[in-house]
N, C-alpha and C positions, 0 to 999 in steps of 0.2 A: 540433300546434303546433310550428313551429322553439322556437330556444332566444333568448332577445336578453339584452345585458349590461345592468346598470344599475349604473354608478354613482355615487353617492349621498355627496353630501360635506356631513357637520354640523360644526358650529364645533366639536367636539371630538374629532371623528374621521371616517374615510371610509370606505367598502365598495365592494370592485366585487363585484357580483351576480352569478347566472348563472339561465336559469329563465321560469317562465312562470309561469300565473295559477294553475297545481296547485300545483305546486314549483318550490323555489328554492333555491340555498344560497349564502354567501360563502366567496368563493374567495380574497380578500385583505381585510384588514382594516388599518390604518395610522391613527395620530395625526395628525392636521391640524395641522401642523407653525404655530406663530408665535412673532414672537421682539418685544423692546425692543431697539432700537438708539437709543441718545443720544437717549433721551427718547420716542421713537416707537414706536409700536406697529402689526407687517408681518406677515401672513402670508407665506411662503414657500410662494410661487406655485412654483416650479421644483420644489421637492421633492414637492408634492404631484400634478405632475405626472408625475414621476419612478414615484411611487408608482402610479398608475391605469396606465402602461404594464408593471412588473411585475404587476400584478393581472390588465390583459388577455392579458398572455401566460401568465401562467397557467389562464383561464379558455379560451383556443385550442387549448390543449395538453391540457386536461381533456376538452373537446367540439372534437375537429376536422370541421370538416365540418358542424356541425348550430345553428353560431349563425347567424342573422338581420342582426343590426342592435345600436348601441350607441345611449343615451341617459345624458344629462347634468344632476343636478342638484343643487345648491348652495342653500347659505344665500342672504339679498338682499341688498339694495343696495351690494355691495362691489364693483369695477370694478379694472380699469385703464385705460391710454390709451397708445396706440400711435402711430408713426411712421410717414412714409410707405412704410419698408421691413415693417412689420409688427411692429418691435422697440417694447418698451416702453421708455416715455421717466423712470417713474420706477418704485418700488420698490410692491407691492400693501401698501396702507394697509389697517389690518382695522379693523371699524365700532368698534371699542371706545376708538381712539385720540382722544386727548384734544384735537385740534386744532380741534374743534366745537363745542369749548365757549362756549356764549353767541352759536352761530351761526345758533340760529333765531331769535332776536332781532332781531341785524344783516340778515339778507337779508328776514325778513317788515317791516321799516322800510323799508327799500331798495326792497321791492315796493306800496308800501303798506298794507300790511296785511294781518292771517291771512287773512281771507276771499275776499281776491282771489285768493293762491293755491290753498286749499280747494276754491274755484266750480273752479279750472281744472284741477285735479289731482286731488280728494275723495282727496288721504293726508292721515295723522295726522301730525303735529306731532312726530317722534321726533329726537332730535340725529343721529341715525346715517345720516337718508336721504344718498344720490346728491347729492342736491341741494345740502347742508350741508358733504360730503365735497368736492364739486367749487368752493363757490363758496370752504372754509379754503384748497384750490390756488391757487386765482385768487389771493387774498390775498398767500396765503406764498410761493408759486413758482410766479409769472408765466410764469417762463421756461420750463419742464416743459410748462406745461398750454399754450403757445404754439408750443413742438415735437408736440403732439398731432396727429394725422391722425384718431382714429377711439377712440368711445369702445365700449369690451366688458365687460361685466358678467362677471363670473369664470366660468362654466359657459361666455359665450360664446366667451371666449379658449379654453378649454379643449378645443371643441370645433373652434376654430380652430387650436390646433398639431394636434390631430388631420387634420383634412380640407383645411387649404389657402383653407376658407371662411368668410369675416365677415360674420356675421348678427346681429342683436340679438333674440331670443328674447321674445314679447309679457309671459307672465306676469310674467317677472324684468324685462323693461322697466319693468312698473308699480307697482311696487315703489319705482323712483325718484325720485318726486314731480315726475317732470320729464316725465310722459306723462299725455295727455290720455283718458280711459274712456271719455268720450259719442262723440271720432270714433277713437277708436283707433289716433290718432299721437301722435307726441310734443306735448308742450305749448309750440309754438311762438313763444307770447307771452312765456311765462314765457323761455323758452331764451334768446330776443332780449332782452327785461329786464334779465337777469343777465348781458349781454355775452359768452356762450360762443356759440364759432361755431358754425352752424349744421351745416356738414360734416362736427363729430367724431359725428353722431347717426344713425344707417345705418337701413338698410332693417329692420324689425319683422317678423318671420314667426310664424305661428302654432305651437302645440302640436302637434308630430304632422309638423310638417315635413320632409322628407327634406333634407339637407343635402350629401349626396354621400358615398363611401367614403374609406378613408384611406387619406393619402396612400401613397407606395411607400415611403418610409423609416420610417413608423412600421408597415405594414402588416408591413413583412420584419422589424422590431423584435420584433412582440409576436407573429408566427408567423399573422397571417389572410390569407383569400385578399381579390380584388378582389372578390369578393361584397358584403360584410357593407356597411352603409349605417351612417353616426350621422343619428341624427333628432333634432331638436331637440324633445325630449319636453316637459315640462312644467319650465323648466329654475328654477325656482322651487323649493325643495323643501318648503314649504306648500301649491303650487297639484298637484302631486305627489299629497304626501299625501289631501289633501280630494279628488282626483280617487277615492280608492281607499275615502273613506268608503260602507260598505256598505247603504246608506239605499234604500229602495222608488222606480219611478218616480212620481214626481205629487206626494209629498211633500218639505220644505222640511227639511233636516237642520242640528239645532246641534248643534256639534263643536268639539273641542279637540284641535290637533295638539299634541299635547304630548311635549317634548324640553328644548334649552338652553333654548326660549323656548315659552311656551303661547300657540297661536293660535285667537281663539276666535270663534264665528262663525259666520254661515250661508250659502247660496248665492243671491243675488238677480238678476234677470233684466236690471236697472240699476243702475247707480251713484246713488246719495244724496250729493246736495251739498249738501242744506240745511242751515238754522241747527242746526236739532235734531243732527243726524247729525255734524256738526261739535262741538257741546259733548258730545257723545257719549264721543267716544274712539274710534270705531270711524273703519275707514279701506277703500278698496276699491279693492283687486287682484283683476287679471285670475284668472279661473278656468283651468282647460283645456280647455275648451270654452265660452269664450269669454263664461262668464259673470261675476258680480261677489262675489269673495270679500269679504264686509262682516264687517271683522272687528278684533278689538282686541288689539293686544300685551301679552301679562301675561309677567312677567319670567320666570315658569318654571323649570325645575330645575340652572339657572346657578348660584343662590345655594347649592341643594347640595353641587352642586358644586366650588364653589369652597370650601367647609369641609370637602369630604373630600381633595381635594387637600393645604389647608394639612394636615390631621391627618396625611395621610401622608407629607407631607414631615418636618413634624415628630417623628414617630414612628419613621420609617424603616422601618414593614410597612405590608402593601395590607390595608387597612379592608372585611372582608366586609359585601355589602349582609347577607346573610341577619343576619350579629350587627349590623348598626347598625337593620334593622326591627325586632325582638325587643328594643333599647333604647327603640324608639320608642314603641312598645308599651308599654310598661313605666313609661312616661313621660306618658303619656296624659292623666294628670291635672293635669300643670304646666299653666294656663292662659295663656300666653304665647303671642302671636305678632306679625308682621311686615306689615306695608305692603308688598308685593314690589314694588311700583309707583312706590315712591320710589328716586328716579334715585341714590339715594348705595349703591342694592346693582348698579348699572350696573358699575362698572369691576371687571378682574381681580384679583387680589390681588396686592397690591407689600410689599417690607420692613415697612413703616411703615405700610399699612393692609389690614391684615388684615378677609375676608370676616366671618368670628367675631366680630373687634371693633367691626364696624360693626352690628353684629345686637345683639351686645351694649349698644352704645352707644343705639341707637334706643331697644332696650327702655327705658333709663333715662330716656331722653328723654322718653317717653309714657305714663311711669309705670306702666310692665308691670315685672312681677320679672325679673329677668335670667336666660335659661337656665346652667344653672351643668356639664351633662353634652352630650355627644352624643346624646341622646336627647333632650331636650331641644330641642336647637338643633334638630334634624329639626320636632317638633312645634310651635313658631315657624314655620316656614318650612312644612309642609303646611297648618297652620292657615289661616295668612296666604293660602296659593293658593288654598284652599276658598274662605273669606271673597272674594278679588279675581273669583273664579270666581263664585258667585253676586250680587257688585255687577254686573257685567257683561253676566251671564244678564239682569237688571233692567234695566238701562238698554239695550239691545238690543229687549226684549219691547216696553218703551215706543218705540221709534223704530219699529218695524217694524210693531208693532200686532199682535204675533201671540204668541199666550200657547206654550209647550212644556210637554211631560210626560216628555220625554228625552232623553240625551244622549250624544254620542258619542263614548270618548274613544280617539284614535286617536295611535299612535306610540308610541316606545321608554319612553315615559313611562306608559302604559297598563298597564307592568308592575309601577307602583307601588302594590299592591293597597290599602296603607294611604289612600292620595291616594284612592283612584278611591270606597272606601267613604266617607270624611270629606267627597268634593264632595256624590256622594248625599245623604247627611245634612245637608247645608249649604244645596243649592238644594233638598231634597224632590223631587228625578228621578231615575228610573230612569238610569242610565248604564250604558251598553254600554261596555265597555274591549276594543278590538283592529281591526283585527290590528297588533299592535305592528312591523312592517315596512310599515307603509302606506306609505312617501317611496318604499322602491324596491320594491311593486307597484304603484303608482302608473304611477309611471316607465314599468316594464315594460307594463303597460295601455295606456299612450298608445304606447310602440313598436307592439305586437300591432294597436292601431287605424289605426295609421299603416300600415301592409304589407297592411292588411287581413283577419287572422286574427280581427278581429271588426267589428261593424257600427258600432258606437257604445260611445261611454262608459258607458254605462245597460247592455247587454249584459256588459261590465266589472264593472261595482258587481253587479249580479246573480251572476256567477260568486262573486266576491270571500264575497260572503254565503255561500252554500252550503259554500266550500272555506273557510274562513278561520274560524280560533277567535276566536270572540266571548266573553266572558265576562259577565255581569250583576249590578249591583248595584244592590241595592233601598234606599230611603231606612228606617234603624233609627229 
């Protein structure tokens, strides 16, 4: 097998890969850079782009001569919107900013109602979609989204200063509540509704797509020849991951891509836009192969996160996980935990509202005893994922009609043994925890299928199984 890059950008950090379906390694690793400006909340598109062409020049310069092809994938629904020169017309807003607020309100009134967009979209109801993000523009700065020529979802601009080529990438398209699952274009009613032109919504291409080589300035930047191809892999980094879940052909896999955010869910052959499926919680995005990821957003290892941050900002030393599980541990018995589903653990931590304090405050709220340690606060917040994890698993079982005996938890979050035994014990399923790089084998899978170094995705997840550590936990 050649070698192909992947990569791979989470809300709190990025990798570029290098590797195939045996072996892999990262060859650069970088902070996903974001900042507040005067009230706003931007990632820093330029730097993180900066950042992917040191990593490929590094990865050219490790393997000359024996890479393939690059692939691209991201977080969802975050965009920009470009000019008719190609230039961005404003600043890359990241889903966490606060300009959304009370804006699935305003445009589902506007539309007349949830269900009209639901029937036309089947996404969930989240502040952060596409949809929400572009219609606070219209709002706030008319004039930005009026200089727009063409909208691109972060991996697709990404892979636009790369190659020269604007494409909008299917999975990460449906993501944005603004794309239709039953004909597989955009949601053209809805688009026209909301008075956005119809022009800024470009051609949809599949997982697996060849998009062309890069260009000659960045080609002679990062040291590749005219060979190497980017392919628009699965530019989604959920439909990625679930590409790489290691599940049998014939059978129906539940899974949990678990990282910042736990995505939970199985792979269905259609979209579900009925009543049920709508008071669900569950929402459906494109697969990579083109099927219907039906699946529900649980807030995931964000709120972690964001307490080990403050703690170490606070503290001014880096918080080993091995001593903060060993507190967890130790902690086991505080009966405390969290709602992770309540949108007040949504925002990052500013001055004045600390992650901590909103955990804390809820407890008192709902008349739990307040975590009073770091151990503590962990057990709060795994509890609370088990508990959101097994409502979930239930109300899924019922929409779909189909009962489960196991579970598959996939991604960097599968390395949380504590989490992965407590879901066990919570839903009474076996859970598979791995391969904790599923987002970029994933990735690399759909490159290898794209070139043709395998037949299918199913030839993929087979590999995957055999070469990849799987670990097992049994419900105590």
């Amino acid at each position: 097998m050649k070698k192909h890059i992947a990569i791979d950008l989470g809300a709190s950090n990025g990798r570029v890969l290098v590797g195939d379906l045996r072996n892999f390694e990262v060859v650069h690793r970088f902070v996903t850079e974001n900042d507040q400006i005067l009230g706003e909340f931007y990632w820093d598109i330029q730097s993180l782009f900066r950042q992917i062409k040191v990593g490929l020049k590094l990865a050219f310069a490790q393997y000359p001569g024996q890479i393939a092809s690059i692939g691209i994938d991201t977080w969802g629904v975050d965009y920009v919107l470009v000019d008719k020169t190609g230039s961005l017309v404003s600043l890359c807003y990241h889903y966490r900013d606060s300009r959304t607020d009370g804006m699935i309100e305003t445009v589902t009134n506007r539309l007349g109602g949830k269900e009209r967009l639901w029937q036309a979209t089947g996404i969930a109801f989240q502040p952060f979609n596409t949809l929400y993000q572009l219609a606070a523009m219209q709002r706030d700065r008319p004039e930005a989204l009026a200089a727009a020529h063409r909208y691109l979802a972060i991996p697709d601009l990404l892979a636009y200063w790369l190659t020269g080529v604007m494409k909008n990438e299917r999975t990460h398209a449906s993501t944005t509540q603004l794309y239709d699952p039953r004909t597989g274009t955009w949601a053209w009613e809805i688009i026209d509704a909301m008075g956005f032109d119809r022009s800024l919504f470009g051609p949809i291409v599949d997982s697996g797509t060849i998009l062309g080589p890069l260009t000659e300035e960045v080609a002679h930047q990062v040291g590749a020849d005219g060979t190497v191809m980017v392919i628009a892999s699965a530019a989604h980094d959920t439909a990625s991951a679930v590409a790489a879940v290691p599940v049998q052909e014939g059978r129906m896999p539940l899974y949990i891509s678990s990282g910042t955010w736990s995505l939970l869910g199985v792979e269905l052959d259609g979209p579900r836009t009925d009543l049920a499926a709508l008071e669900s919680g569950f929402t459906n995005e494109v697969g990579a192969s083109g099927t219907i990821r039906f699946l529900k957003n649980i807030m995931g290892m964000w709120i972690q996160q964001e307490c080990v941050r403050h703690w170490e900002s606070e503290e001014g030393v880096k918080i080993s996980w091995k001593d903060l599980d060993e507190q967890t541990i130790a902690s086991a018995s505080y009966e405390g935990y969290i709602d992770v589903n309540d949108l007040v653990f949504l925002k990052p931590n500013s001055r004045d509202n600390l992650m901590v304090d909103r955990i804390r405050l809820w407890c008192q709220q709902h008349g739990i005893a307040e975590p009073s340690s770091k151990g503590e606060y962990m057990v709060a917040i795994y509890r609370g994922l088990a508990r959101a994890y097994r409502q979930a698993i239930e109300d899924l079982q019922t929409v779909v009609g189909t009962t489960f005996d196991s579970l598959y938890i996939i991604g960097g979050g599968c390395q949380n043994e504590i989490l992965d035994q407590w879901t066990a014990d919570e839903t009474g399923l076996s859970v598979y925890a791995g391969p904790a790089e599923a987002t970029a084998i994933g990735n690399l899978m759909i490159q290898a299928w794209a070139i043709g170094e395998i037949a299918s995705l199913q030839e993929g997840r087979d590999m995957i199984r055999s070469l990849q550590k799987v670990k097992v936990f049994k419900p105590q």
